[in-house]
PASEBA-1860 file (N, C-alpha, C; in nm, 3 decimals):
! residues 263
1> XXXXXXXX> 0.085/-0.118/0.000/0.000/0.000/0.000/0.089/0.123/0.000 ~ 0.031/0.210/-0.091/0.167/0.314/-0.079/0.065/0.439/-0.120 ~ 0.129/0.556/-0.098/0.066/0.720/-0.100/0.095/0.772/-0.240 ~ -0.015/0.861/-0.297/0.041/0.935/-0.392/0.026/1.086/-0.425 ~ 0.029/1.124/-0.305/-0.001/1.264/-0.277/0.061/1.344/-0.415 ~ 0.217/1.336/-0.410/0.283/1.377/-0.516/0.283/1.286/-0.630 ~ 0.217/1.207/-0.697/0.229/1.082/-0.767/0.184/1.068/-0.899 ~ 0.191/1.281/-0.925/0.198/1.290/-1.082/0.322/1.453/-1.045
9> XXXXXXXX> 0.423/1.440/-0.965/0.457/1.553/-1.045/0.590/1.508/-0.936 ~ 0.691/1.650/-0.985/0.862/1.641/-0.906/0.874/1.738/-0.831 ~ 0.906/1.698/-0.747/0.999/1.864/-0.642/1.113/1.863/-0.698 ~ 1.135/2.001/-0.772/1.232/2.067/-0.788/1.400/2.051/-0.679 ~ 1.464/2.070/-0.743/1.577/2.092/-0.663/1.620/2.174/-0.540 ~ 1.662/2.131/-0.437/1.686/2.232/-0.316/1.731/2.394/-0.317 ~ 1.852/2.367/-0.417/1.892/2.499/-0.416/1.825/2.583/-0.501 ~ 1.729/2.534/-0.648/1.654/2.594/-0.659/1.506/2.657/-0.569
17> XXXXXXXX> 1.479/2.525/-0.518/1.375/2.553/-0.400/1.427/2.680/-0.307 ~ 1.516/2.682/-0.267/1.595/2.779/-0.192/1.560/2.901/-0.284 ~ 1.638/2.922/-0.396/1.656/3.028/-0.447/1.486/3.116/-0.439 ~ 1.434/3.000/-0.444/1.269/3.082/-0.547/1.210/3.087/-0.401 ~ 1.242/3.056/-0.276/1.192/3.159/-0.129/1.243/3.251/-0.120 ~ 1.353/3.271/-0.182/1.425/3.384/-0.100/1.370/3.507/-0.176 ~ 1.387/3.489/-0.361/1.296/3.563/-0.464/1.151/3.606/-0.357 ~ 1.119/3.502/-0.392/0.976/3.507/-0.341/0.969/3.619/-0.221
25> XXXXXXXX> 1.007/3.592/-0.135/1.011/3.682/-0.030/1.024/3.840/0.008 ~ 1.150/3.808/-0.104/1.181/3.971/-0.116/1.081/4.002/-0.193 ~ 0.961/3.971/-0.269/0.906/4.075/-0.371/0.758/4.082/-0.244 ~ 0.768/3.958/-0.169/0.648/4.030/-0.071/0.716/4.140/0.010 ~ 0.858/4.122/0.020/0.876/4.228/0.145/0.879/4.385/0.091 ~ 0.904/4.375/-0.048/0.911/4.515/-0.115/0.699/4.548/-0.102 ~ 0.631/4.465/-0.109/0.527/4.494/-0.122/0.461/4.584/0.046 ~ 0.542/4.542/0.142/0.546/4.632/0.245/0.429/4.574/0.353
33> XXXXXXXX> 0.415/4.447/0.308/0.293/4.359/0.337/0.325/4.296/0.450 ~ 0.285/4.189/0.526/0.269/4.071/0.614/0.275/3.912/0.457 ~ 0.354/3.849/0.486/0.352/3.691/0.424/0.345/3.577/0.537 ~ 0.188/3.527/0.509/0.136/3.432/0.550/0.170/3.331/0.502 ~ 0.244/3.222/0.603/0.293/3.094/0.528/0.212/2.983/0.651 ~ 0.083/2.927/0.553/0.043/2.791/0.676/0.141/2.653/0.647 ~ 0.147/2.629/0.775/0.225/2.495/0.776/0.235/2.435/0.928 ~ 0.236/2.323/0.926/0.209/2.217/0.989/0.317/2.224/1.108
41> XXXXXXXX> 0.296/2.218/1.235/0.388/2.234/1.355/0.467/2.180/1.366 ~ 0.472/2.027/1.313/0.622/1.963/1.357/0.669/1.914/1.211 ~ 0.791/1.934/1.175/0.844/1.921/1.060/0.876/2.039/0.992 ~ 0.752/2.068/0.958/0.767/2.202/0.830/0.815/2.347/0.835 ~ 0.729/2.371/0.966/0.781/2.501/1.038/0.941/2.500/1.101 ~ 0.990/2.417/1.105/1.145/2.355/1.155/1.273/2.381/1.011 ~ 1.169/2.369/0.916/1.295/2.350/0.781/1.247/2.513/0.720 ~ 1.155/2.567/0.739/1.142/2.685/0.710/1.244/2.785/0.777
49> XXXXXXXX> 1.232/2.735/0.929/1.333/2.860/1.010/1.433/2.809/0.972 ~ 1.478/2.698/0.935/1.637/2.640/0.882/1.657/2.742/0.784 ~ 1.578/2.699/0.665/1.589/2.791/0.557/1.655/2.928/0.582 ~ 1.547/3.020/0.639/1.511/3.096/0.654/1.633/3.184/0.746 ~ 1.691/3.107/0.813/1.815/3.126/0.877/1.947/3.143/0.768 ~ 1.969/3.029/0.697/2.012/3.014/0.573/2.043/3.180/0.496 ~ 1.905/3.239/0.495/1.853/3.322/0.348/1.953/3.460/0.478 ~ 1.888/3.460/0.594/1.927/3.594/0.674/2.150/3.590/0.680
57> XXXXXXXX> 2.193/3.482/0.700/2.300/3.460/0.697/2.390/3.484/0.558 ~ 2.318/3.398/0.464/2.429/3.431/0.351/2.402/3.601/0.262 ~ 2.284/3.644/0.336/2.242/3.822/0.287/2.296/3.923/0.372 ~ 2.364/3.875/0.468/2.458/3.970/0.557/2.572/4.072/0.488 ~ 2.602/4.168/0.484/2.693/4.246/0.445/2.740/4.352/0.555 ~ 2.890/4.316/0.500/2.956/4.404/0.626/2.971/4.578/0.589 ~ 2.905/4.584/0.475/2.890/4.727/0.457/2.755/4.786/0.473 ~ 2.669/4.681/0.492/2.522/4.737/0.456/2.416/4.617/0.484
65> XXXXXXXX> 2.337/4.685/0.603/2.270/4.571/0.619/2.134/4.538/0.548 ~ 2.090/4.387/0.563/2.028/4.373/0.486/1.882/4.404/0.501 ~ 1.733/4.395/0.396/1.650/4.369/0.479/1.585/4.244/0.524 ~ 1.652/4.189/0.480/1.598/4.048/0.574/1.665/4.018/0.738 ~ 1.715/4.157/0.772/1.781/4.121/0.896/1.671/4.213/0.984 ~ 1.600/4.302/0.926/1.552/4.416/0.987/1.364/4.323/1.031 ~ 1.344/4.254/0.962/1.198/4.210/0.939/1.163/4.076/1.068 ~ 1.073/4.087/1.096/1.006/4.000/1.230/0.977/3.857/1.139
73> XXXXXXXX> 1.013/3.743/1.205/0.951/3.594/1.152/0.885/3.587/1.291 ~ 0.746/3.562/1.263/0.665/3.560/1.423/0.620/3.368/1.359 ~ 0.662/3.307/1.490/0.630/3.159/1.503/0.492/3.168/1.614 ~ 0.359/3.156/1.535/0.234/3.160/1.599/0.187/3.017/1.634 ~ 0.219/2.940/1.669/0.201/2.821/1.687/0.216/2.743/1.843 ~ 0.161/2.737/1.912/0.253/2.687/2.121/0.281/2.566/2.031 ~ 0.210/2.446/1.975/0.294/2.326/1.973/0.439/2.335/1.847 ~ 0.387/2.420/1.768/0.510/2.463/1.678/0.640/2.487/1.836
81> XXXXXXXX> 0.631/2.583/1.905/0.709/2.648/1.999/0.775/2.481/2.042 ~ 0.693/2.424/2.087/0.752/2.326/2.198/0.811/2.205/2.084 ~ 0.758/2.191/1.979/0.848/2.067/1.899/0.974/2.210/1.844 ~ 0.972/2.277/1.814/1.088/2.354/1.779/1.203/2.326/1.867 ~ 1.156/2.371/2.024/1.234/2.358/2.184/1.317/2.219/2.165 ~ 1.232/2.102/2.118/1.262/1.979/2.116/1.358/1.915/1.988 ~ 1.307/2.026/1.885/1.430/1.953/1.783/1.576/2.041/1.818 ~ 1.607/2.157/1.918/1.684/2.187/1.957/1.774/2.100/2.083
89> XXXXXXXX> 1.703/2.038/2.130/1.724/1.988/2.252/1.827/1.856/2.178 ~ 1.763/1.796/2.057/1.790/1.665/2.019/1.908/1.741/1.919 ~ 1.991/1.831/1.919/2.077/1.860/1.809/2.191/1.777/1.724 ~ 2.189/1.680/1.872/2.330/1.577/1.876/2.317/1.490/1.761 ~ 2.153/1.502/1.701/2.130/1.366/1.579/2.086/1.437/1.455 ~ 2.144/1.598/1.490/2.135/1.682/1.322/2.243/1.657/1.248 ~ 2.206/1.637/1.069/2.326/1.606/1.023/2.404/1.705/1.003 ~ 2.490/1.652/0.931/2.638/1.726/0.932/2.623/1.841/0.903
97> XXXXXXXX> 2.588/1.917/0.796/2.556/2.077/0.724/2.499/2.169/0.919 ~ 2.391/2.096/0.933/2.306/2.186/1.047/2.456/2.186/1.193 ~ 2.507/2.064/1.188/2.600/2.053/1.305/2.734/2.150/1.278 ~ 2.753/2.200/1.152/2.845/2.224/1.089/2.789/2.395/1.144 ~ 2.687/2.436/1.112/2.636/2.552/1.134/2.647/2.577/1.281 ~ 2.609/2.489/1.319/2.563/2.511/1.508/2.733/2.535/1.531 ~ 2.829/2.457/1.499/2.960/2.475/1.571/3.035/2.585/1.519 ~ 3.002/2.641/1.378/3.030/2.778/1.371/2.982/2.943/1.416
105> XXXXXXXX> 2.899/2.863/1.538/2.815/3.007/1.584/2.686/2.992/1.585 ~ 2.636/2.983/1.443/2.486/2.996/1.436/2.387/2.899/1.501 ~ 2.292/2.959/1.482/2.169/2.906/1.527/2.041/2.873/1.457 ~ 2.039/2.819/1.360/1.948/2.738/1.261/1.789/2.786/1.300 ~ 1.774/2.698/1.449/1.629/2.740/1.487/1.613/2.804/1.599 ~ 1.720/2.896/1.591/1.686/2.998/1.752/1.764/3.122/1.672 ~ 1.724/3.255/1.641/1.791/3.337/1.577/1.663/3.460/1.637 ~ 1.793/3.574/1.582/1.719/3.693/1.657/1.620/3.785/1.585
113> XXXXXXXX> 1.598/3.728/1.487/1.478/3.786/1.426/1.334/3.719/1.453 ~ 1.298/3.555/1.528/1.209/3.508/1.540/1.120/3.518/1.690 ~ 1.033/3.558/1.704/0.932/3.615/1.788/0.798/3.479/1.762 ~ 0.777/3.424/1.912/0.700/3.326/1.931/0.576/3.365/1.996 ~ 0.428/3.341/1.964/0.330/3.374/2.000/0.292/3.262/2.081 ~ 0.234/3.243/2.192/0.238/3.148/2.310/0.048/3.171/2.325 ~ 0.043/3.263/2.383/-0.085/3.284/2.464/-0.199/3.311/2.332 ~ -0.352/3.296/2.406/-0.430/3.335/2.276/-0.431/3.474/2.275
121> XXXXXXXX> -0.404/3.573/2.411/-0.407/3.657/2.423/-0.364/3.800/2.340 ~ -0.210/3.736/2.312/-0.137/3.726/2.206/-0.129/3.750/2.072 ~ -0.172/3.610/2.069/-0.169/3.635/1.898/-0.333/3.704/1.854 ~ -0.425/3.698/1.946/-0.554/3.793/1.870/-0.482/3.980/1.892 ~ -0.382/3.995/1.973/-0.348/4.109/1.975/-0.251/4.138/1.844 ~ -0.175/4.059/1.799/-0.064/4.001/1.697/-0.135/4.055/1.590 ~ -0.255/3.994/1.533/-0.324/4.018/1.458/-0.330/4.137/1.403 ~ -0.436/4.207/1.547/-0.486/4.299/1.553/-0.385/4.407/1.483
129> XXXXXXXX> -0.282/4.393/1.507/-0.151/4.494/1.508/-0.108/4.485/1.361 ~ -0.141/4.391/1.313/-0.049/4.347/1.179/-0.169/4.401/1.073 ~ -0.305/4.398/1.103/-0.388/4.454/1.017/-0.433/4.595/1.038 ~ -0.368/4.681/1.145/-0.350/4.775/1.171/-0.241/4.858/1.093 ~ -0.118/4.775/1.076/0.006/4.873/1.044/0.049/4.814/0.972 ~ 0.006/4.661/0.900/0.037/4.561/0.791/0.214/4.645/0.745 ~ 0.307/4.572/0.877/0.453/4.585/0.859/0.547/4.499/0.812 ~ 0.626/4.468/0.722/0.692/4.358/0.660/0.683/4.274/0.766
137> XXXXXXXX> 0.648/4.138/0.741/0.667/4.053/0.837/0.636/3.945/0.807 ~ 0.687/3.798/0.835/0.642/3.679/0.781/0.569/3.614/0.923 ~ 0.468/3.554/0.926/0.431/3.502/0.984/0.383/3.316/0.941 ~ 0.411/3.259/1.056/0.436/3.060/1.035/0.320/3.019/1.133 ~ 0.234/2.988/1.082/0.095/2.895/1.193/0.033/2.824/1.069 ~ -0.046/2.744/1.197/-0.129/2.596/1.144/-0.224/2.685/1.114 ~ -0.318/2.584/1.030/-0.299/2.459/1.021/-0.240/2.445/0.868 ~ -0.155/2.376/0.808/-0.121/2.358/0.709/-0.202/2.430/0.556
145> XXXXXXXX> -0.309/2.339/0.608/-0.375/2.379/0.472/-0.520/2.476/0.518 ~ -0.489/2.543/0.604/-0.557/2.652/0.677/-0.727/2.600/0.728 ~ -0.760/2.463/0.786/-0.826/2.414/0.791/-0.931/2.435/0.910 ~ -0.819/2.520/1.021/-0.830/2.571/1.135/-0.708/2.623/1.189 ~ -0.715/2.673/1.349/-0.586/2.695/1.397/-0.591/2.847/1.353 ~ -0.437/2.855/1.432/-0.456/3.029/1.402/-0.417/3.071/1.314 ~ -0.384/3.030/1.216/-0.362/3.106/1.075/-0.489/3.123/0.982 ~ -0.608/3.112/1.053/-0.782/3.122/1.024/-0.795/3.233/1.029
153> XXXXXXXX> -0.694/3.307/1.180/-0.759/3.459/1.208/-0.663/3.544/1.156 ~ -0.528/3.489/1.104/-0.435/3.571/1.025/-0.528/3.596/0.876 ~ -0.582/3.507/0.816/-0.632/3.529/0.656/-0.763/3.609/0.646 ~ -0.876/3.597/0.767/-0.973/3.674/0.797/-0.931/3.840/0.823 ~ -0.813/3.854/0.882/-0.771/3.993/0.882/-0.683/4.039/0.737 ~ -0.610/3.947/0.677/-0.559/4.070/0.589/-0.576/3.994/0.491 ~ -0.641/3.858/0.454/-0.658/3.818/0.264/-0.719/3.888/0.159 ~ -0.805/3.995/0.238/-0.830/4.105/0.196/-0.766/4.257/0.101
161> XXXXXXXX> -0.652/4.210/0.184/-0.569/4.362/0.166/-0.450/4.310/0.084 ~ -0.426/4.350/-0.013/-0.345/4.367/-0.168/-0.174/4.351/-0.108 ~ -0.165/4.422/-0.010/-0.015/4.399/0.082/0.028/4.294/0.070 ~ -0.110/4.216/0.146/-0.052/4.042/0.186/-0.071/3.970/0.104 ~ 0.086/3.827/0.134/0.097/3.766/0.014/0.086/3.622/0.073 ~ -0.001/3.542/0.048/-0.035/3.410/0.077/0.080/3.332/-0.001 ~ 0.208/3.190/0.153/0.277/3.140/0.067/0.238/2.974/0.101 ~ 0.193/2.889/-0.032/0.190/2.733/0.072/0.322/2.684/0.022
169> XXXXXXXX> 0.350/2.607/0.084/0.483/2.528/0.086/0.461/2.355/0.128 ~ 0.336/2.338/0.118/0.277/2.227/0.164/0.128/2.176/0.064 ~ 0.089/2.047/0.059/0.035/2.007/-0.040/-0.167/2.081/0.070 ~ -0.250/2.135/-0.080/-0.334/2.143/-0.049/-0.452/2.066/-0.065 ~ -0.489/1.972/0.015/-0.602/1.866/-0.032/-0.759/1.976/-0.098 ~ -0.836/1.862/-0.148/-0.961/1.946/-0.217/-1.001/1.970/-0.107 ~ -1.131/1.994/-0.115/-1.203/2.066/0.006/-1.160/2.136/0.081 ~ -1.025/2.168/0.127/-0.992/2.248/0.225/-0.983/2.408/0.190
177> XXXXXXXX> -0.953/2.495/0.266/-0.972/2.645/0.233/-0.848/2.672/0.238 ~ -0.717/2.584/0.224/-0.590/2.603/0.117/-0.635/2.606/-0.010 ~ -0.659/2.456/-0.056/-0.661/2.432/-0.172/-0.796/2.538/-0.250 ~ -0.860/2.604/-0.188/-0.940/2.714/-0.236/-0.892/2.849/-0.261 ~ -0.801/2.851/-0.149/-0.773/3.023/-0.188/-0.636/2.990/-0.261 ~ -0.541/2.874/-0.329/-0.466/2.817/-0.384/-0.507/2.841/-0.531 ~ -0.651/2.826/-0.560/-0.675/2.760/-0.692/-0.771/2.911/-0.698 ~ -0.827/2.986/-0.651/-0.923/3.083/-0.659/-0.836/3.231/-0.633
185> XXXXXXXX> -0.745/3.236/-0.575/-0.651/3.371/-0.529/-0.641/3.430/-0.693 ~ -0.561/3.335/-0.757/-0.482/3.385/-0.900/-0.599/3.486/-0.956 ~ -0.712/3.459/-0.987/-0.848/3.512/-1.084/-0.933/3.619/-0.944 ~ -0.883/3.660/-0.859/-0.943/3.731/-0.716/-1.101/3.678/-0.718 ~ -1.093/3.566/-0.662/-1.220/3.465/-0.602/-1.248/3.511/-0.507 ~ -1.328/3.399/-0.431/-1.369/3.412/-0.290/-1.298/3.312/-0.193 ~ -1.330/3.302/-0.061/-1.291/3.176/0.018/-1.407/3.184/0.140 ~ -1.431/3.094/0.171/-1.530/3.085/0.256/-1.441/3.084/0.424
193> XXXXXXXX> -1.462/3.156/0.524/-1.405/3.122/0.663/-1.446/3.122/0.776 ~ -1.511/3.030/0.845/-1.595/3.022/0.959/-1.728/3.074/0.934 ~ -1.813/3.010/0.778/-1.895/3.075/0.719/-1.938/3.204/0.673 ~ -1.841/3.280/0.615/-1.837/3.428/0.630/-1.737/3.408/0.453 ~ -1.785/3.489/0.350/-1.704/3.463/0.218/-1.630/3.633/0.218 ~ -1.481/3.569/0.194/-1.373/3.724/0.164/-1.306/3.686/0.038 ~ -1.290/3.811/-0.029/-1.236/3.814/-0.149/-1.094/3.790/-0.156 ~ -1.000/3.713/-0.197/-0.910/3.699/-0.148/-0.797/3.804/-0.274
201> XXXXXXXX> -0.782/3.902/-0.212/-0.693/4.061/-0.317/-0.545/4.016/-0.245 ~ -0.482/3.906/-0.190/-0.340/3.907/-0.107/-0.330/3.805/-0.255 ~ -0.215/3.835/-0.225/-0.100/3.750/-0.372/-0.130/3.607/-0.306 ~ -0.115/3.520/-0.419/-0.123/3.396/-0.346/0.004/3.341/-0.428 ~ 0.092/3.267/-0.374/0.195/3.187/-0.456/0.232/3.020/-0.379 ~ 0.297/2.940/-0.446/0.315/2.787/-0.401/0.469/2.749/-0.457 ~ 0.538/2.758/-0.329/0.632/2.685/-0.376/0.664/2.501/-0.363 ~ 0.677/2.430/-0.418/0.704/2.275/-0.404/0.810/2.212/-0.302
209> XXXXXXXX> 0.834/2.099/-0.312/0.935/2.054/-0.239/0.963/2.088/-0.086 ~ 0.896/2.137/-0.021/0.923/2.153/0.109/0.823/2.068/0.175 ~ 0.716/1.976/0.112/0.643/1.885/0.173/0.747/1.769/0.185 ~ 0.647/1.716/0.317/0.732/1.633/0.352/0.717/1.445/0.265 ~ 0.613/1.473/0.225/0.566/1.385/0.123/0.643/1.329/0.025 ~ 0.727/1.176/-0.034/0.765/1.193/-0.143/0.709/1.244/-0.281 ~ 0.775/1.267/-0.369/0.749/1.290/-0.560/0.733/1.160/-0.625 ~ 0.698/1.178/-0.743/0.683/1.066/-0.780/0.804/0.940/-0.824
217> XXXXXXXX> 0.958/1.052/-0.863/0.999/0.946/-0.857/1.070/0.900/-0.765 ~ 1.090/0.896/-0.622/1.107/0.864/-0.510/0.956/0.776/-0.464 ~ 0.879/0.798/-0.532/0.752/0.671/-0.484/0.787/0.576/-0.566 ~ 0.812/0.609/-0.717/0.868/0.512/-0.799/0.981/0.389/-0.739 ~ 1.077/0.512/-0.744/1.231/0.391/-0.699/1.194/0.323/-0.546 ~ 1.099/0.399/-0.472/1.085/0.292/-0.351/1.027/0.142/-0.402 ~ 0.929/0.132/-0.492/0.860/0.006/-0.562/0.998/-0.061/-0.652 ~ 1.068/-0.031/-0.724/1.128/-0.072/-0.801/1.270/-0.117/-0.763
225> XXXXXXXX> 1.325/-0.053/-0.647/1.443/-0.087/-0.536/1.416/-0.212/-0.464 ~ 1.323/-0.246/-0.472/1.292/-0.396/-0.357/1.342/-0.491/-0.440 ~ 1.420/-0.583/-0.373/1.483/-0.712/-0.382/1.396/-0.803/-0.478 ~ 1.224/-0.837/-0.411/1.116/-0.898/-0.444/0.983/-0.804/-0.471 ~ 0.965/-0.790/-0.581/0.869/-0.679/-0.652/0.778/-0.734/-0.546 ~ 0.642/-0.648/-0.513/0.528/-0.682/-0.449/0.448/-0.750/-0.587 ~ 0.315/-0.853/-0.547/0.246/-0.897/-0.616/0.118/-0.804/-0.666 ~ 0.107/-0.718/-0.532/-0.014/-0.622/-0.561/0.018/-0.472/-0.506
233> XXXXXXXX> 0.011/-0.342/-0.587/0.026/-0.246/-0.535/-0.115/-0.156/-0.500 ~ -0.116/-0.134/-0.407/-0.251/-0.035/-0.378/-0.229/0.079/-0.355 ~ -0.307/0.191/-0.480/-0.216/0.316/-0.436/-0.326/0.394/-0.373 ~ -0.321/0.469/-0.257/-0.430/0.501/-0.163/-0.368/0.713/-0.153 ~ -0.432/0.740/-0.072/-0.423/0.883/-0.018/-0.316/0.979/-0.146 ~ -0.422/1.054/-0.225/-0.422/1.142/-0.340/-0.527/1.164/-0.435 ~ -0.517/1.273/-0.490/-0.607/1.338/-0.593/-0.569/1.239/-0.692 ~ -0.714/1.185/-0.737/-0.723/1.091/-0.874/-0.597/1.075/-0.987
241> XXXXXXXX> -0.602/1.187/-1.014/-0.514/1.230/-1.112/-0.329/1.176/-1.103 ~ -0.302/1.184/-0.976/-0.167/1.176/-0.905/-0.217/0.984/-0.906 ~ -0.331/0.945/-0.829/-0.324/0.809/-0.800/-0.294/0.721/-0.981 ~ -0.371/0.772/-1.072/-0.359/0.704/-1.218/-0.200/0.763/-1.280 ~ -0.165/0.879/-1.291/0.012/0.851/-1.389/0.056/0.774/-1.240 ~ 0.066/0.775/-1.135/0.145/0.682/-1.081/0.124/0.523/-1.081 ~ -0.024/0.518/-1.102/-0.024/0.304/-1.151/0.005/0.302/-1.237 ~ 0.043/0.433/-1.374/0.116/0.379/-1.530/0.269/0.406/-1.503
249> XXXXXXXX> 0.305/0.466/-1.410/0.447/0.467/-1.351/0.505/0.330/-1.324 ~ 0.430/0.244/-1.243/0.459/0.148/-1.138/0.399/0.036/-1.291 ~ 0.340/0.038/-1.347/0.314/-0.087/-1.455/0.432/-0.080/-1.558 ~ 0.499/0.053/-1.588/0.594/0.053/-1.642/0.730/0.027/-1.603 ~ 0.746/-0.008/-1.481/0.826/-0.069/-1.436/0.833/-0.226/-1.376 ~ 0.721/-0.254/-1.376/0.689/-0.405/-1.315/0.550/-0.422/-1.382 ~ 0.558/-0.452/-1.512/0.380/-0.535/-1.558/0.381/-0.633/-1.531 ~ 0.423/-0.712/-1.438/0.366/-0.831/-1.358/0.272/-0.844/-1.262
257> XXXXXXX> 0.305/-0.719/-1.215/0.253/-0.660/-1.059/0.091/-0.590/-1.079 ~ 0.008/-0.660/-1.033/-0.153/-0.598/-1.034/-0.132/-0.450/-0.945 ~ -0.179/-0.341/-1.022/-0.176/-0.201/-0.953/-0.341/-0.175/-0.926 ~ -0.365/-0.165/-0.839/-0.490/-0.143/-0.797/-0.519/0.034/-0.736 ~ -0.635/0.086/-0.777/-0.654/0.196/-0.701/-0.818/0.214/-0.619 ~ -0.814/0.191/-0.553/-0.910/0.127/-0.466/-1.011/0.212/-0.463 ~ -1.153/0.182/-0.461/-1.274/0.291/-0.457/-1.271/0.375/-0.345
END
């Protein structure tokens, strides 16, 4: 039984992936906006501040500073906060690049531009402030594919306003009010939120590869790397589309093997 979330398409390359956040970023930050990025508390929000650490470090200049040094990353999330605490705690089993960083100084996921929202108290004040004075700033909360959680009351305050730039970095299932303001932002649609419909005027953009999900051909070579082909493959959890090129993927590598995609 295997997934095919990604199981019609490729994540791009890292350092391209890299390159096209950092692009990306700067054209929200020239926009003078707030960039809303939903994503999921443990995992995603972890390789973002990696990143993101990454982008503030190698933009340093000793003549002139940058603006990615000047701008707030607010981590709105308490369980984001406490698995963050925890992949710090566990550093001893980061690989080499991150260990390589930590022993030259830096700090991957503790740096002085990131500001953590804890209380609800907080972040409805957070809000309040950011759709008040909408100041460069990136902000990281759940729920991934904005399903709930507090990145509900970040998009209710500014998806509205032309400033803000909606970023996913994570796969958006149908039905959800990602995959709506994903597929409806580009043509200025609507989105429905806690029954209440807003026009969504904030940029919307998607970058790939930062899910944690394999591509297709990493679903591929996992089937085709085994010693003893399976007799039956069942390909489960994905959009139709992703579940069928991946059973002509997997028949083209083993037509022995019954590929099934289950009702």
């Amino acid at each position: 039984m295997i997934e095919s979330t990604y199981g019609d398409r490729l994540h791009g390359p890292r350092k391209d992936r890299h390159k096209n956040l950092k692009q990306l970023v700067d054209k929200c930050v020239a926009d003078n906006g707030v960039v809303l990025i939903p994503a999921f508390s443990i995992g995603r929000t972890q390789e973002l501040l990696y990143e993101f650490e990454h982008i503030i470090h190698s933009s340093k200049s000793k003549h002139q500073e940058s603006h990615w040094e000047k701008f707030e990353i607010i981590i709105d999330s308490p369980m984001a906060a406490k698995f963050t605490q925890t992949y710090r705690q566990l550093k001893r089993y980061w690989d080499k690049e991150a260990r390589r960083k930590k022993a030259s100084g830096r700090h991957p996921l503790s740096f002085s531009q990131i500001t953590t929202i804890e209380s609800h108290k907080e972040h409805t004040q957070t809000v309040a402030y950011l759709k008040k004075y909408q100041r460069p700033t990136i902000v990281i909360a759940a729920s991934g594919m904005c399903s709930g959680g507090r990145i509900v009351n970040y998009l209710k305050a500014l998806i509205t306003d032309e400033r803000t730039d909606i970023l996913f970095v994570g796969y958006q299932a149908q039905g959800t009010a990602g995959n709506e303001i994903q597929r409806w932002g580009p043509k200025n649609g609507y989105v429905e939120l806690d029954d209440k419909r807003y026009t969504i005027n904030a940029g919307t953009h998607t970058i790939s590869g930062y899910s944690a999900h394999a591509d297709q051909k990493d679903l591929v070579n996992f089937v085709k790397r085994m010693r003893k082909q399976p007799k039956e493959i069942r390909i489960v959890h994905g959009d139709a589309r992703a579940k069928r090129e991946l059973k002509q993927q997997f028949l083209k590598i083993s037509p022995s093997t019954r590929v099934v995609i289950p009702k």
